[in-house]
N, C-alpha and C positions, 0 to 999 in steps of 0.2 A: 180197238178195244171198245166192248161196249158202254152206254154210259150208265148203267148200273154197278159194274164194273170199278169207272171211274170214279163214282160217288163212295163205294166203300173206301179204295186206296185212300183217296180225298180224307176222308173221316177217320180212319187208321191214323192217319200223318199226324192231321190234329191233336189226336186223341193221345197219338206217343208224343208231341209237341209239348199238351197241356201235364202229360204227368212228368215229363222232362225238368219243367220248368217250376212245378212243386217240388221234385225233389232236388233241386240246387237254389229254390230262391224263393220259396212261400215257405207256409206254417210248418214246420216239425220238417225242417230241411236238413242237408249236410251241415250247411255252413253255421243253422242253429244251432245246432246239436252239439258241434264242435267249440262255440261260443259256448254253452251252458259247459259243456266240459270240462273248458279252464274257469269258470267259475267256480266250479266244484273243487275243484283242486285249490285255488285260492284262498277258499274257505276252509277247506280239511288245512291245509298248511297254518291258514290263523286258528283255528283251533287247538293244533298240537304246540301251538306258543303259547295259548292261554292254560292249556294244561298244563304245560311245565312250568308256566309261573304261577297257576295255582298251588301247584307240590311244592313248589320254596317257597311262598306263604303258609302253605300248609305246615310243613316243616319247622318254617320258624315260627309258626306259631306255639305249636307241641315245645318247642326247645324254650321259650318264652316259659309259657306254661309250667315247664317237668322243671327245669334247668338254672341253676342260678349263676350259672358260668356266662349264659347268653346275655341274661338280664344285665349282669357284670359290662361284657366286652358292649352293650349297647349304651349305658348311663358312659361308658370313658369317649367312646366316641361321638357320642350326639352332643353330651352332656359336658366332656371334659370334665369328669368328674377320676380323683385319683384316693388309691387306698389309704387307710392310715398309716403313717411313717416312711412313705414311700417320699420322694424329691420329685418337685415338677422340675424338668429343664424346658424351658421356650428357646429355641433356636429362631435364633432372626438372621437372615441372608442378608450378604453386604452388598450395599448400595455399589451399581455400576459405576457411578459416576466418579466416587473417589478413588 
């Protein structure tokens, strides 16, 4: 074989060598790509959690807002606050020990 020959094969080899090795392990590669990929996904997934728990704030905001039903069940639970002429019971659990 001549060695003009030799010098292209030579340079071919390289040359599929050098782009081989960008696309499995330099800039804008598989393994990048695939890395950004699940990132993406990571993201999209926190997002559609921050939306859904926008909408129940959003939600209970309106209901705050329009509703005095809400306002009600939030003062008895936060607040322990009870209607007029209604009975509080406190229930107390009995001690294990006796």
């Amino acid at each position: 074989m001549p060695w003009p020959l030799r010098l292209l094969v030579l340079l071919l080899a390289v040359t599929l060598l050098v782009l081989q090795y960008r696309l499995w392990v330099g800039r804008g590669s598989l393994a990048e790509v695939a890395h950004l990929e699940r990132q993406i996904e990571r993201q999209r997934a926190r997002i559609a959690e921050m939306e859904a728990r926008n909408a129940r704030l959003r939600a209970e905001v309106d209901s705050l807002k329009h509703g005095l039903d809400a306002i009600e069940a939030r003062a008895r639970r936060d607040l322990g606050m009870i209607k007029e002429g209604e009975t509080f019971y406190q229930v107390v659990p009995a001690k294990k020990d006796q």
